[in-house]
N, C-alpha and C positions, 0 to 999 in steps of 0.2 A: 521589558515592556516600556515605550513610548508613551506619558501620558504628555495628555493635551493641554496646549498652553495659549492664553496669548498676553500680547506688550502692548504694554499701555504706553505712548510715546505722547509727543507733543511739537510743536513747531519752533517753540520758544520755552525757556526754563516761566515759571510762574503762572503756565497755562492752569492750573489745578490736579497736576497726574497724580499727586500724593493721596488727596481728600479723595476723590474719586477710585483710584487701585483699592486704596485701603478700605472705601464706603463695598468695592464689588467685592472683595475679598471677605467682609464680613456677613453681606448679603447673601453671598454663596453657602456660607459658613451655616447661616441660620437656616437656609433651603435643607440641609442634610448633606451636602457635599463635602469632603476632606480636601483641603485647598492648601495645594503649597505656594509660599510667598517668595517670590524673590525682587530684588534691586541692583539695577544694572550702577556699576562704579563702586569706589570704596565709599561712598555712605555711610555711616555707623544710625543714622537717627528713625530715618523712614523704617526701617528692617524692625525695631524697636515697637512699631504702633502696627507692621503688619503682623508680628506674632503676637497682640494682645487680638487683631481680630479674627484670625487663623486655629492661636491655640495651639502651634508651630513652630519652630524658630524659623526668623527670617533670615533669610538667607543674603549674599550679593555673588554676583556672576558680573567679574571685573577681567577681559582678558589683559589688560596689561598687567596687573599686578599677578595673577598665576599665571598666565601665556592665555592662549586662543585657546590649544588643544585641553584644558583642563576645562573649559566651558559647559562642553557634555556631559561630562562625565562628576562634576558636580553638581547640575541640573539633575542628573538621574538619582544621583546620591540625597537631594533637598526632595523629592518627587515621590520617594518610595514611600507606596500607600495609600498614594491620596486618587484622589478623581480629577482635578485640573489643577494646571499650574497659573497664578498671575505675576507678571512682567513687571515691576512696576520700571521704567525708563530714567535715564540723565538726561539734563539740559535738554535742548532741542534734538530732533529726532538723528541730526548725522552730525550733531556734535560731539567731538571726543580730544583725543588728545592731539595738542597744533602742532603741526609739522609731521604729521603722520601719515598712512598710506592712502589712498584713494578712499577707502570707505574708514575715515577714521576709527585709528585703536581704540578702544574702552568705552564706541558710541554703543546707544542705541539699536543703531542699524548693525553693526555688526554682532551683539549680541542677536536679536531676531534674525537673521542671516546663519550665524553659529547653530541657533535651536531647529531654524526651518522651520519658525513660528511666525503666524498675522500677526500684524500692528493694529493697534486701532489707533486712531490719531485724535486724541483731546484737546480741541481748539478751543480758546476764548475770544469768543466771537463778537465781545464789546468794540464795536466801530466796525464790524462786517458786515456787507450787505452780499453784491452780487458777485464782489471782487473773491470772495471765497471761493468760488468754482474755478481760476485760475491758481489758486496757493495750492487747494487738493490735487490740481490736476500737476501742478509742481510735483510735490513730494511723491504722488504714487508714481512718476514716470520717470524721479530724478537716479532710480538706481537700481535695477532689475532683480538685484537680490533681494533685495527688502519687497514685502508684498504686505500691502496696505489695505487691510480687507473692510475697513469704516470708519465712520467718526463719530467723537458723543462732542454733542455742539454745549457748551459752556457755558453761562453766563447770557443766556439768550434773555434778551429783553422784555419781549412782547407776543403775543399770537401773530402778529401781524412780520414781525422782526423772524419767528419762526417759520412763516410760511418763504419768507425770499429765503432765507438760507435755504432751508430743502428744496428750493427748486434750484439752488446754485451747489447744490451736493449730485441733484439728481443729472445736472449738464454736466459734470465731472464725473458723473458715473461711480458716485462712492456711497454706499449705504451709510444712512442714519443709525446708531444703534444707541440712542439715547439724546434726551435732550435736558438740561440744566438750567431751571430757570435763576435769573440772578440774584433773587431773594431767597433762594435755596441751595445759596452755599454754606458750607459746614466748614471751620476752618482751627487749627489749632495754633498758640500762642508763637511766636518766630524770633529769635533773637541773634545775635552777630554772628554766628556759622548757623543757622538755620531753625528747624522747629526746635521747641523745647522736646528735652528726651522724654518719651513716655514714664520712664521710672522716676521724671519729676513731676509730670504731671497728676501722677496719682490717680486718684480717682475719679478724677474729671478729663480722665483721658478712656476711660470706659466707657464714660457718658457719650461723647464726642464719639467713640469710636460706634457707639449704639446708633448717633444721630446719622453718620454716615455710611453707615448700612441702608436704613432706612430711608436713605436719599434714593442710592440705589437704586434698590427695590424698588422705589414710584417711579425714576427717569431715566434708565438703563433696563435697554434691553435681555436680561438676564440669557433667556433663550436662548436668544440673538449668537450672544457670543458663545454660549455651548457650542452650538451648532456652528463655531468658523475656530471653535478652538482644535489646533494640531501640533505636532510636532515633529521634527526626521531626526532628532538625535537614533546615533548607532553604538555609542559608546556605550562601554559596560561604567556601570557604577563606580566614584569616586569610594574609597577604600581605607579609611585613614591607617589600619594595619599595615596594609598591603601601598600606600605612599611611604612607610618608612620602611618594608624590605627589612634588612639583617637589621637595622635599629629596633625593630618591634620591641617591645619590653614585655612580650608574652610569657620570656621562659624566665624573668626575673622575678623570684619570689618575694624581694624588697622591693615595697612600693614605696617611693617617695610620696609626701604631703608636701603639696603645691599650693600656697595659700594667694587665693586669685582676690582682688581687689574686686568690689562690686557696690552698688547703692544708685544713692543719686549722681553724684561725681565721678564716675567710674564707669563707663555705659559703654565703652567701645573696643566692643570686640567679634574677631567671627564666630560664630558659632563652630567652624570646625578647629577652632584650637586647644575646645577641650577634651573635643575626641582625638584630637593628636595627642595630648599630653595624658590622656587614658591609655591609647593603645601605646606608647610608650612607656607605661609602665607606673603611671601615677596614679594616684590619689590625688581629689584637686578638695577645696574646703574655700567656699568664698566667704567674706569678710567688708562689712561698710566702715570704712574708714572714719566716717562719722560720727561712731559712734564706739565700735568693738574693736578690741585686740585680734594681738596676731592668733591664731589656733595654734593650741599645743602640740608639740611635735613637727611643728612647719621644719622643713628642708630646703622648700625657697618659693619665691614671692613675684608674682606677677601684679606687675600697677601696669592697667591700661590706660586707653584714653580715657576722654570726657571733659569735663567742665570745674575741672582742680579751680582756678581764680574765681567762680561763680560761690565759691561754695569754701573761699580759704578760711574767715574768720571760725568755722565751724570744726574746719579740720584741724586748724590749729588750735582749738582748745580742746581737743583730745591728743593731749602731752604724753602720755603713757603708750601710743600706739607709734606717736611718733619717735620715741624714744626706744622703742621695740627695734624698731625696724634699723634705723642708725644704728643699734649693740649689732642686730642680725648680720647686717651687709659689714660690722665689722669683724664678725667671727667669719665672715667668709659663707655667708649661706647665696646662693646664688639668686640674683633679683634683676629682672627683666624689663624695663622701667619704657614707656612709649609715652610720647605729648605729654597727655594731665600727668603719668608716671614719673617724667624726665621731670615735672615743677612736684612734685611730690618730693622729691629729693633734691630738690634744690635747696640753700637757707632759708629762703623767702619767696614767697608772692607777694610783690608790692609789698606793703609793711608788714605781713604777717609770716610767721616764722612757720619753715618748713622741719623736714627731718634733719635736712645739714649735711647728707648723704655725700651730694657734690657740692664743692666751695665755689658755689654759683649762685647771683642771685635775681628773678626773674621780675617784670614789668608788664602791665598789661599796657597795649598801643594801639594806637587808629589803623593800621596798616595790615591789611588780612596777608597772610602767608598762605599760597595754595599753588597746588601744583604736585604734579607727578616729577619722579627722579630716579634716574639712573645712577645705583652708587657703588660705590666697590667700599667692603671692610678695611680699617685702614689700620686695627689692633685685633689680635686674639681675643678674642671672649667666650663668654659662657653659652654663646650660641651661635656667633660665626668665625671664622679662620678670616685670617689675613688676608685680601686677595679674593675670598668672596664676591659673588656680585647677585644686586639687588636693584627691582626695582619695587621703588616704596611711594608713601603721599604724604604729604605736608597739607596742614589744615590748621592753623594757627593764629591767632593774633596777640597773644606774648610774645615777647623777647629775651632772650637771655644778657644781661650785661655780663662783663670779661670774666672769663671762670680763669682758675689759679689752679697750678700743675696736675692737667688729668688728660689722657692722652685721647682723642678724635677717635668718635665709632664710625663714619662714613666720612669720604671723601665724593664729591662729582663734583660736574663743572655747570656753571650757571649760562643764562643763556648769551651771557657775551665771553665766554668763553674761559673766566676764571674761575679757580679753583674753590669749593667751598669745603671747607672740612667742620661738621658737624657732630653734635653726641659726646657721649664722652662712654669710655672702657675704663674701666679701674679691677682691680683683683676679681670680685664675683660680681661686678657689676657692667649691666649693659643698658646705657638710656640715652634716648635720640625722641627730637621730634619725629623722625620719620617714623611711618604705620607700613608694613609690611602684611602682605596676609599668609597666616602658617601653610595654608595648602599648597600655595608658590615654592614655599621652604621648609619641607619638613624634617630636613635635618637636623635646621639648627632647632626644632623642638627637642629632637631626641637627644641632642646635645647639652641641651638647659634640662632635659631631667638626670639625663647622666652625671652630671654634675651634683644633678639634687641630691642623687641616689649615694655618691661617695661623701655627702656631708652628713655630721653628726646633729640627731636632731637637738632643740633646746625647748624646755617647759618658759612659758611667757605669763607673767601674770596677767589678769586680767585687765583688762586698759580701762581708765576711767576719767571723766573729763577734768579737766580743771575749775578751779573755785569761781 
């Protein structure tokens, strides 16, 4: 079954599609409707505040990082159960990755094009007057796959501000399905890669997410977009059993304990990597670094992303976890290590002392790192073969200073044409800035539990801070 969807887009990144997707998704929410959430691109943050207002995990629908054709078929798989789906959109509506094909890879546009779902296009219409009715009549005509079925006008100033623009939506022929006054935005805290994560927000991201419901509900047409929500996906449901095939870990009577990194620092990950690391065969056990030890019986150890330098003075004075984990990765227990993961095991962030893991030590800088990448594995590890290929995302603004004999998990070329060799591989360890998402690669999950499964477990004492 096809449920109904529609994408919340935008013209320009900073139009407000976040506050808004998330305000209809919780509006929905509170009507009685079961609302799945997704976010077009690798994101880790937005996904974060649609499943506090869902009740859901949020999901992301990225064709570059799994391919195109995995699009539907994890949209059905985020979908199952619910009444509508919301879109929430990257950047401007046909922005995606540069140098790519006509309707770029990993936009907007070709997510609602993959679904054969409406756009709705969220303008911020501070300095709009009549010129609007030529920017809409831009985008709904600029590419016949994407089908732009309204607008919710943003930031509108005045009665008087509200009535030109509708008559400059109505000479473009694009319905109204909401309108935003500019004293009536709702908005959450934003810091150097973007909003703060909901799991730091606390309880005051509840609030927020209450108040953007009930924006909503007064200036969005709720109806409205009932009524223009669709979809044409034809695919059968993503599967995470059935993506790992003979890897399953169905007929394996040993489970491995996977102890996954979680809290405030730790916030970035898919939701389908723990049903990957289920259907192959795991037991997963999460753990805040911040505060707890590793779980008894661990067999190996996932650090995601997140906001490791936001939050080092804290993690470094729980000595006992860190000291857990350096014994762990030296008896050979396999540990999977991404972005805040790779500075996790580093000696240091800026002054403060990490686990030690890799003889690296890391700098926070002015200089944002972003960007998608095409890489090939350049050592065997605990979750890819030599020769491998991947593509992953870089989202960063650490650095690493000179690390001391460990051999490069990714090799690709930069956009002038030289070589970069990134991460490091060491006996059970694999850690890179780059982000990968399991659904693209679900071997090498099966691969990182396989491994789990042939290590011996160890008792951890309990971790406790320092004096």
């Amino acid at each position: 079954m096809t449920i109904p969807a529609v994408v919340l887009a935008a013209p320009s990144s900073g139009s407000g599609k976040t506050t808004l997707a998330t305000g209809i998704m919780a509006a929905l929410r509170a009507s009685g409707l079961r609302v799945a959430p997704f976010k077009v691109g690798p994101d880790y943050i937005d996904p974060g505040y649609h499943s506090l207002a869902t009740g859901r995990p949020g999901r992301n629908l990225d064709p570059v990082l799994t391919r195109p054709e995995l699009v539907g078929p994890l949209f059905q798989h985020g979908s199952v159960g619910c009444d509508i789906a919301i879109v929430e959109g990257v950047m401007g509506l046909f922005d995606g990755r540069i140098g790519s094909a006509e309707l770029a890879e990993g936009s907007t546009a070709q997510v609602a094009a993959l679904l054969g779902a409406p756009v709705v296009l969220v303008v911020d219409v501070r300095g709009h007057s009549q010129s609007l009715a030529a920017l809409l009549h831009g985008f709904a005509t600029f590419d016949p796959r994407v089908r732009i079925a309204g607008v919710i006008l943003n930031q509108v100033g005045s009665d008087r501000h509200e009535h030109v623009l509708r008559e400059a939506c109505d000479r473009a022929g694009m319905r109204v399905l909401g309108v935003v006054p500019r004293d009536g935005e709702v908005s959450l805290p934003s810091r150097h890669l973007g909003l703060v994560t909901a799991a730091e927000h606390g309880g005051a991201a509840d609030v927020a997410i209450r108040a953007m419901g009930e924006l909503a509900r007064s200036c969005i047409d709720l109806p409205g977009l009932r009524q223009i929500a669709r979809s044409s996906v034809l695919a059968e449901a993503w599967d995470p059993g059935a993506a790992l095939g003979e890897s399953s870990g169905a007929a394996h009577q040993c489970r491995p304990l996977i102890a996954v990194a979680s809290g405030p620092a730790f916030t970035f990950r898919y939701a389908e990597h723990d049903e990957l690391l289920r259907a192959a065969g795991a037991d997963i056990a999460t753990f805040d670094p911040l505060s707890d030890g590793l779980p008894d019986g661990t067999t190996g150890i996932v650090l995601p992303g997140g906001f490791p330098e936001l939050h080092a003075a804290a993690l470094a004075e729980n000595v006992a976890l860190l000291s857990q984990v350096r014994d762990a990765a030296a008896a050979g227990v396999p540990v999977v290590a991404e972005c805040a993961g790779l500075l996790y095991l580093a000696r240091k962030v800026d002054a403060y002392p990490m686990a030690g893991v890799i003889a690296v030590d890391a700098v926070f800088g002015k200089r944002l790192v972003l960007g998608y990448r095409d890489a090939a594995a350049l050592s065997d590890s605990v979750t890819f073969r030599a020769g491998e290929r991947v593509t992953g995302h870089e989202f960063h603004r650490t650095h690493l200073l000179e690390a001391e004999g460990t051999d490069a998990a990714w090799g690709w070329r930069d956009h002038a044409g030289a070589l970069v060799r990134e991460g490091f591989v060491g006996k059970s360890v694999h850690a890179s800035y780059l982000h990968t998402h399991p659904a693209g690669h679900p071997s090498a999950v099966a691969r990182f539990v396989a491994a789990a499964r042939a290590t011996q477990p160890v008792a951890h004492p309990r971790a406790a801070s320092a004096p």
